[in-house]
N, CA and C of each residue as an Amber inpcrd file, in Angstrom:
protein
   387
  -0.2430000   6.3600000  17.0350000   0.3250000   5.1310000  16.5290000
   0.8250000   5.3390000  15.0990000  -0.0110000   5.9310000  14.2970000
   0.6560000   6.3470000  13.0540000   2.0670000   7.0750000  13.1820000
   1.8070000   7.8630000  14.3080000   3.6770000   8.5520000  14.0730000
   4.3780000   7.4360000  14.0820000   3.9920000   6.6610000  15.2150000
   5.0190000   5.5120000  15.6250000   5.5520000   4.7270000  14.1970000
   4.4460000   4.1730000  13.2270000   5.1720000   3.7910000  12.2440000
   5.6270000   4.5270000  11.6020000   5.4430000   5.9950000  10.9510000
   6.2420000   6.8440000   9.9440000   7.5610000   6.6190000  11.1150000
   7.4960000   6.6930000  12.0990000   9.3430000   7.2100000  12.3700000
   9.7900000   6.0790000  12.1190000   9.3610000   4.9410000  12.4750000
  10.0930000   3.5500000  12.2590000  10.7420000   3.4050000  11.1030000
   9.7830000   3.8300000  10.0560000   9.8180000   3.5000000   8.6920000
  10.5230000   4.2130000   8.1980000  10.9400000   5.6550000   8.8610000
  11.4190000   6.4960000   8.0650000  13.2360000   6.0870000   8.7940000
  13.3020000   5.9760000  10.0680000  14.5650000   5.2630000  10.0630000
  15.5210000   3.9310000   9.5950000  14.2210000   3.3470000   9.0210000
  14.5270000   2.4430000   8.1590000  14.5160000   2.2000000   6.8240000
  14.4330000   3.7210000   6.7600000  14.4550000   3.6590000   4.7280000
  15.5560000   4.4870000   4.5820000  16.2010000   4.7560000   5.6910000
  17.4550000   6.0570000   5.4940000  18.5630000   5.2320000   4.3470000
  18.3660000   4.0320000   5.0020000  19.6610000   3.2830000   3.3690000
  18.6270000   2.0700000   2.6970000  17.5510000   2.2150000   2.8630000
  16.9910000   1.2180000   2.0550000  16.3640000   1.5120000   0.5350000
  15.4380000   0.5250000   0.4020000  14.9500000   0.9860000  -1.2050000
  13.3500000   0.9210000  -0.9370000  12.6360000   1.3120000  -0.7440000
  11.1740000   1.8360000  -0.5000000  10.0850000   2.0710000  -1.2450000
   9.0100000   1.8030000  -0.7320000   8.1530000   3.0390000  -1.6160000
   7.7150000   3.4880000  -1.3940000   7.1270000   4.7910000  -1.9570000
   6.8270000   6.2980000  -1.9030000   5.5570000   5.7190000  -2.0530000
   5.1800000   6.1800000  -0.3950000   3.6300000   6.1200000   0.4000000
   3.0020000   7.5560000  -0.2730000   1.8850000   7.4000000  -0.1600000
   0.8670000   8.7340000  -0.6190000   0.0970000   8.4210000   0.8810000
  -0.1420000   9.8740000   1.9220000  -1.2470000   9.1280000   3.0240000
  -2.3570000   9.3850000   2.5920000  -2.6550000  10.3340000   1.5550000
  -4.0780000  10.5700000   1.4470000  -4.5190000  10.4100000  -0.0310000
  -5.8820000   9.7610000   0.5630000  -5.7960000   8.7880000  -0.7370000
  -6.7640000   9.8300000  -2.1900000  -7.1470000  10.8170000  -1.8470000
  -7.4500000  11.5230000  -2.9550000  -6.7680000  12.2400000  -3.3280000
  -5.3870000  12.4580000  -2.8600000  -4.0600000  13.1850000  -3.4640000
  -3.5460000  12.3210000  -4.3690000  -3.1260000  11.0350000  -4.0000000
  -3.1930000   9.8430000  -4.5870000  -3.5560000   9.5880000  -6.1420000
  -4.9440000   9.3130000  -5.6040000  -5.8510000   9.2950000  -6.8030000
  -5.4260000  10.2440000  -7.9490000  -5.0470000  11.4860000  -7.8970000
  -5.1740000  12.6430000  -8.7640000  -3.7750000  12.3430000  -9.4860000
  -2.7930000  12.3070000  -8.4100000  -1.7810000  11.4490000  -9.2850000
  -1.8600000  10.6070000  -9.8750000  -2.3230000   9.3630000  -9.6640000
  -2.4960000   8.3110000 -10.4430000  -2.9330000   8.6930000 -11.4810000
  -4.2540000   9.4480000 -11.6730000  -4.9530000   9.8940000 -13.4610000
  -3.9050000  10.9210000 -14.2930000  -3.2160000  11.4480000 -13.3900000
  -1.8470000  12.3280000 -14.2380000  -0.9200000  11.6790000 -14.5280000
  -0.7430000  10.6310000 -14.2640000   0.4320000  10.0080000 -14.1980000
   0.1290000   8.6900000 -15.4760000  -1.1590000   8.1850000 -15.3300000
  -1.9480000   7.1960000 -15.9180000  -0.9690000   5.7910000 -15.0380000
  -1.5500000   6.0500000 -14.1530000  -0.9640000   4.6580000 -13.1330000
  -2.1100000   4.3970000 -12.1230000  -1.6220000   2.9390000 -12.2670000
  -2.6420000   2.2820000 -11.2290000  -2.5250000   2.4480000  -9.6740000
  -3.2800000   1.9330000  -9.0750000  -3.4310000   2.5020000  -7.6400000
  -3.2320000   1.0120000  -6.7640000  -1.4120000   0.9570000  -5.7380000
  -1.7920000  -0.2200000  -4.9720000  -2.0460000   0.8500000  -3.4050000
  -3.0670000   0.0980000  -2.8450000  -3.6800000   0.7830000  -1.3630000
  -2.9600000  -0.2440000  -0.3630000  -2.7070000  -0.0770000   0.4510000
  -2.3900000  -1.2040000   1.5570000  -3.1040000  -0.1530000   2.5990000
  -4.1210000  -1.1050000   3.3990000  -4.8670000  -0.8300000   3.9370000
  -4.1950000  -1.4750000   5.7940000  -4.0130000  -0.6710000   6.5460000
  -3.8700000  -1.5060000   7.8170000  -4.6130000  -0.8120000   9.0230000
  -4.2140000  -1.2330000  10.3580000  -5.0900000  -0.9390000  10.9370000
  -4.1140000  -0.2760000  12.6900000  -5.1340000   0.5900000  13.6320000
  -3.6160000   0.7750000  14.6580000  -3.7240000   0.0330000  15.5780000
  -2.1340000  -0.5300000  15.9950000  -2.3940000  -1.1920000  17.3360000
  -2.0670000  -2.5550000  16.6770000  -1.1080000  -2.8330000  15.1460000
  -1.2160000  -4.3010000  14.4250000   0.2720000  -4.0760000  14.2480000
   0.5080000  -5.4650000  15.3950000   1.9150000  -5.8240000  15.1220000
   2.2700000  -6.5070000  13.4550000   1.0700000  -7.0690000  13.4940000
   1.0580000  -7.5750000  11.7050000   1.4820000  -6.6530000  10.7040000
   0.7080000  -5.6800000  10.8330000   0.8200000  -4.3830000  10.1360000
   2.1630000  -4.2020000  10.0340000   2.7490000  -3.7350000  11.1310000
   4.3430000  -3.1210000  10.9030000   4.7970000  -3.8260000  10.5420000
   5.2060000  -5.1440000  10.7440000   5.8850000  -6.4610000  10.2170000
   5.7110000  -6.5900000   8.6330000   4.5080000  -6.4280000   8.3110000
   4.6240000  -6.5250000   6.8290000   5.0220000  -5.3690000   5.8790000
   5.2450000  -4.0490000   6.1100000   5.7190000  -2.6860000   6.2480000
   7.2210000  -2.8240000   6.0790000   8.0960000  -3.5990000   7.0800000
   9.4820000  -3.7720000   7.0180000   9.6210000  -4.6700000   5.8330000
   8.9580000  -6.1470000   6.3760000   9.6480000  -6.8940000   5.4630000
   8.7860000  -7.2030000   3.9790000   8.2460000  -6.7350000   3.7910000
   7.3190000  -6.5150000   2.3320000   7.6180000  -5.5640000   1.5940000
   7.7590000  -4.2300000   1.9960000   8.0800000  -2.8430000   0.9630000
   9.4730000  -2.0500000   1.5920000  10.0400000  -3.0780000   2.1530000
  11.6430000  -2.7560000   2.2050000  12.9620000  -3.4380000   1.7090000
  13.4390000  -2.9770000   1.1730000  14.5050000  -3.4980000   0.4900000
  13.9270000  -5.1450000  -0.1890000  13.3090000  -5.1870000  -1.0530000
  12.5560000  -6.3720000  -2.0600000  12.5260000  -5.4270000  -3.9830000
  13.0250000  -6.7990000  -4.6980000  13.5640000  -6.6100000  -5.9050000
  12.4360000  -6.1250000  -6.9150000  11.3030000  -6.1140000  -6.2420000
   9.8400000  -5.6110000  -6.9790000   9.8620000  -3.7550000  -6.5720000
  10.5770000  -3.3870000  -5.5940000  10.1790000  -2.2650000  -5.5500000
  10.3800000  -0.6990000  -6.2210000  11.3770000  -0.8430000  -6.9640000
  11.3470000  -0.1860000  -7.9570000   9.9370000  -0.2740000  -9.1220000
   9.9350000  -1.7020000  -9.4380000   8.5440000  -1.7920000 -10.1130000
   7.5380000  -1.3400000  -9.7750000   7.2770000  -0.9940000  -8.4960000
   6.2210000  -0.7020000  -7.8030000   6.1750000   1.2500000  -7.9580000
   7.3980000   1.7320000  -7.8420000   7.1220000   2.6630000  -7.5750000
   7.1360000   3.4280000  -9.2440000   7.3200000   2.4550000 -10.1690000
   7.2440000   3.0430000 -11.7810000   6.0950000   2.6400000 -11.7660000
   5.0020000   1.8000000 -11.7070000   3.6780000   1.3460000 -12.1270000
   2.7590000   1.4620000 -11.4060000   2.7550000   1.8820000  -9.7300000
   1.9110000   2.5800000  -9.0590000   2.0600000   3.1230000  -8.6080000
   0.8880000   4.0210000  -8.2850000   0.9990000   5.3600000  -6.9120000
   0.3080000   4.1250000  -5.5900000   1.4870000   4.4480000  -4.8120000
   0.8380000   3.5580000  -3.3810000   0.5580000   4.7430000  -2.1980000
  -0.5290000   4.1810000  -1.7710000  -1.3140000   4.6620000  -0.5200000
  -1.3350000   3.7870000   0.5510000  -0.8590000   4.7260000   1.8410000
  -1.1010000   3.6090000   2.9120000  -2.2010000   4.7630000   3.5230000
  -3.1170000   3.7700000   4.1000000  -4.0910000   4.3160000   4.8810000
  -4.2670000   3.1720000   6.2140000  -4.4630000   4.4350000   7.2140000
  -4.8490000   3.8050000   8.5690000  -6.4230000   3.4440000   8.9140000
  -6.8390000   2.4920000   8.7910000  -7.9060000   1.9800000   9.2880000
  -8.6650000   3.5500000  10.4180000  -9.7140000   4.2660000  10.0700000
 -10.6070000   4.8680000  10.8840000  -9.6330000   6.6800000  10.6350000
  -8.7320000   6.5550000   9.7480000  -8.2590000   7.9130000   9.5180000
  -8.6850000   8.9150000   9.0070000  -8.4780000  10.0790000   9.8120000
  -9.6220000  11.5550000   9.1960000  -9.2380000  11.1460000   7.9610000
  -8.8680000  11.4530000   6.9290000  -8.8780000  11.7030000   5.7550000
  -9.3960000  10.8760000   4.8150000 -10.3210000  11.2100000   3.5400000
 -11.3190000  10.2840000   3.7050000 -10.5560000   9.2980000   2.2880000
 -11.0150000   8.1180000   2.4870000 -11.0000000   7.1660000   1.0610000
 -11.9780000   6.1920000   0.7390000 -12.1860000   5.5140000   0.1430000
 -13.3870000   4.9660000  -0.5130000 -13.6290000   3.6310000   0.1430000
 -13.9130000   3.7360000   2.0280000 -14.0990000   3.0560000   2.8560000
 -15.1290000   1.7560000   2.1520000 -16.1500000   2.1340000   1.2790000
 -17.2480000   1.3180000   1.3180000 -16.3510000   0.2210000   0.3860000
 -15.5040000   0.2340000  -0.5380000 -14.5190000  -0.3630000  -1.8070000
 -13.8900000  -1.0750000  -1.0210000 -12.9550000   0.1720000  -0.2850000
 -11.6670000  -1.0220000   0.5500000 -12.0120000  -1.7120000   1.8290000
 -13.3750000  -1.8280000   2.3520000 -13.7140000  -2.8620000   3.3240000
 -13.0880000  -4.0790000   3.5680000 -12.5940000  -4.0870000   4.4290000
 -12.3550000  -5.6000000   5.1670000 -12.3270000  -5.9490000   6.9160000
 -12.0080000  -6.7990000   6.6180000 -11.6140000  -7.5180000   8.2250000
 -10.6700000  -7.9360000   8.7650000  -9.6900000  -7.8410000   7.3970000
  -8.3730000  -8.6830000   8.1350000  -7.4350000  -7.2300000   7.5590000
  -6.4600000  -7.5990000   8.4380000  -5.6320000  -6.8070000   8.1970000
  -3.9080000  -6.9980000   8.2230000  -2.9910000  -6.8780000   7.7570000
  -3.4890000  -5.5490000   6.1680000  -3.7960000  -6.1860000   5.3570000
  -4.3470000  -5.6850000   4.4110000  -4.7730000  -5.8200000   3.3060000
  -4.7330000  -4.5100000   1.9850000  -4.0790000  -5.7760000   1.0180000
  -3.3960000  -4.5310000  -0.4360000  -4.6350000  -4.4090000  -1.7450000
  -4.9430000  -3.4190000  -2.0320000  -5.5270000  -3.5000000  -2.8620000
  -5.1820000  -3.0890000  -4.1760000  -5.2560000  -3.4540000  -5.1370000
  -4.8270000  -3.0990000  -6.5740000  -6.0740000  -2.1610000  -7.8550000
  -6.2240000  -0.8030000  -7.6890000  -6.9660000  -0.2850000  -8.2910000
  -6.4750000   0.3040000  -9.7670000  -7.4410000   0.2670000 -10.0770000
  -6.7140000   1.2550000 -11.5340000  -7.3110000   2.8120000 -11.4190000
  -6.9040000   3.5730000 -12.1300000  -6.8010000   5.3770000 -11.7690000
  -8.4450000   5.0930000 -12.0200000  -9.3890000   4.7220000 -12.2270000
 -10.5860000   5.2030000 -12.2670000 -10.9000000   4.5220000 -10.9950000
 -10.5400000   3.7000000 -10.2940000 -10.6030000   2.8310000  -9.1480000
 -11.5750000   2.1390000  -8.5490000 -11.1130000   1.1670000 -10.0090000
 -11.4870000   0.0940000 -10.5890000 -10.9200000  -1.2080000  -9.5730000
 -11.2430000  -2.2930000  -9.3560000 -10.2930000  -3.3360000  -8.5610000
  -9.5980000  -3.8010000 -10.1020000  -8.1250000  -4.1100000 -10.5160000
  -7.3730000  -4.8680000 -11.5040000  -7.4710000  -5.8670000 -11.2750000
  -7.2460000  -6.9860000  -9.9120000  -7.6250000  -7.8570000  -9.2420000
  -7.9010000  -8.2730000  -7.5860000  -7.9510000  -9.3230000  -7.7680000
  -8.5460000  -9.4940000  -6.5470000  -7.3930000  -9.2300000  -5.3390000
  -8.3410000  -8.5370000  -4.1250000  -7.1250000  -8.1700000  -3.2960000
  -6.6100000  -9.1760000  -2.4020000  -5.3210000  -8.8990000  -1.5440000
  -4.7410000  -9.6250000  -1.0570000  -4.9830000  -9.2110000   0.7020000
  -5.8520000  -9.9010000   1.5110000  -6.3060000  -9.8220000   2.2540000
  -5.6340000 -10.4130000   3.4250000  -4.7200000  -9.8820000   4.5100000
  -3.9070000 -10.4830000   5.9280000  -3.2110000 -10.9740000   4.9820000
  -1.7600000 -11.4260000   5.8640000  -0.9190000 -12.1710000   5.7660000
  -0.3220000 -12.1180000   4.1760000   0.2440000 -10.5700000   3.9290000
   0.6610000 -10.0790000   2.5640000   1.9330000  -9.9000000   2.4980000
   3.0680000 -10.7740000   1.7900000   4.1850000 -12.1130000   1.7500000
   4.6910000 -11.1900000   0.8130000   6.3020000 -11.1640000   0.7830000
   6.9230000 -10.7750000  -0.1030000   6.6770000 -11.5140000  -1.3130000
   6.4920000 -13.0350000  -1.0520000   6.0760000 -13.9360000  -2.6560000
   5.0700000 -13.5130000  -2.9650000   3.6960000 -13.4870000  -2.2750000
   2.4190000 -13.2980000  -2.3530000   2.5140000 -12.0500000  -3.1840000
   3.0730000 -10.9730000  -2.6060000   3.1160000  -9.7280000  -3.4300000
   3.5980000  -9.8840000  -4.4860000   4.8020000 -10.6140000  -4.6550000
   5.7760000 -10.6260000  -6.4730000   4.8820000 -10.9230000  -7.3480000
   3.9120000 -12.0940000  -6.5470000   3.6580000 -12.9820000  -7.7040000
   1.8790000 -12.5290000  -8.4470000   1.5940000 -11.1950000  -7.4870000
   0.3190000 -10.4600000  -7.2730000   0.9950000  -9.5390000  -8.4950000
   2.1240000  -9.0350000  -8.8460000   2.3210000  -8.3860000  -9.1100000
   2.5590000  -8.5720000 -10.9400000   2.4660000  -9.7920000 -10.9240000
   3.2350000 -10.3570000 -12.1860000   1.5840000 -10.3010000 -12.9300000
   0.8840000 -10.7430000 -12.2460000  -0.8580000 -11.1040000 -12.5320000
  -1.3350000  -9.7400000 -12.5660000  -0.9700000  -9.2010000 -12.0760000
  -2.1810000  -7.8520000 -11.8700000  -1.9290000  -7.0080000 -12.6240000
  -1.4020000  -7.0730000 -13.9460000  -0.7960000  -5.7970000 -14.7260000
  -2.2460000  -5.4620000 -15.8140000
């Protein structure tokens, strides 16, 4: 299921404006402390039509995403994926869900849990600096 979304995504960023996913989140991390940037996670899960839906219309072609990709390193991680990340931190139930860490990975604020809105995000974004 993960291929299924990288190809989606990747045929749909061929003319769009995006951001530069990290899949693993302690590669991630290491960037972020080199970089001195904060960490947004979007956490989803497989088998979530939600998931992809917010994938297209959340971190595709939206006027925040340049901002996003100067002020964080983003990670997408699949719910139950070998590679490990700080499962016990990013716990939840709903899905997806974005989280906003700082390079010591720290929460900046509170996360945004299901149903994560292109407004919801702008306006997450304006707060969470």
């Amino acid at each position: 299921m993960r291929i299924l979304i990288l190809v989606s995504l990747l045929l749909s960023l061929i003319h769009a404006n995006h951001i530069s996913w990290y899949g693993d989140f302690d590669k991630a991390h290491k960037q972020a402390l080199k970089e001195k940037k904060n960490l947004m996670v979007l956490l989803i899960k497989k088998d979530c039509p939600e998931c992809i839906e917010t994938i297209k219309t959340t971190f595709i072609n939206q006027p925040y995403i340049d901002k996003i990709n100067q002020e964080y390193i983003s990670v997408l991680i699949t719910k139950d994926q070998k590679s490990s990340y700080p499962i016990e931190m990013l716990y939840t139930f709903q899905y997806p869900s974005l989280f906003f860490l700082d390079n010591r990975e720290l929460f900046v604020c509170e996360p945004i849990r299901g149903g994560v809105t292109p407004n919801k995000l702008n306006s997450y974004l304006e707060q969470c600096r």
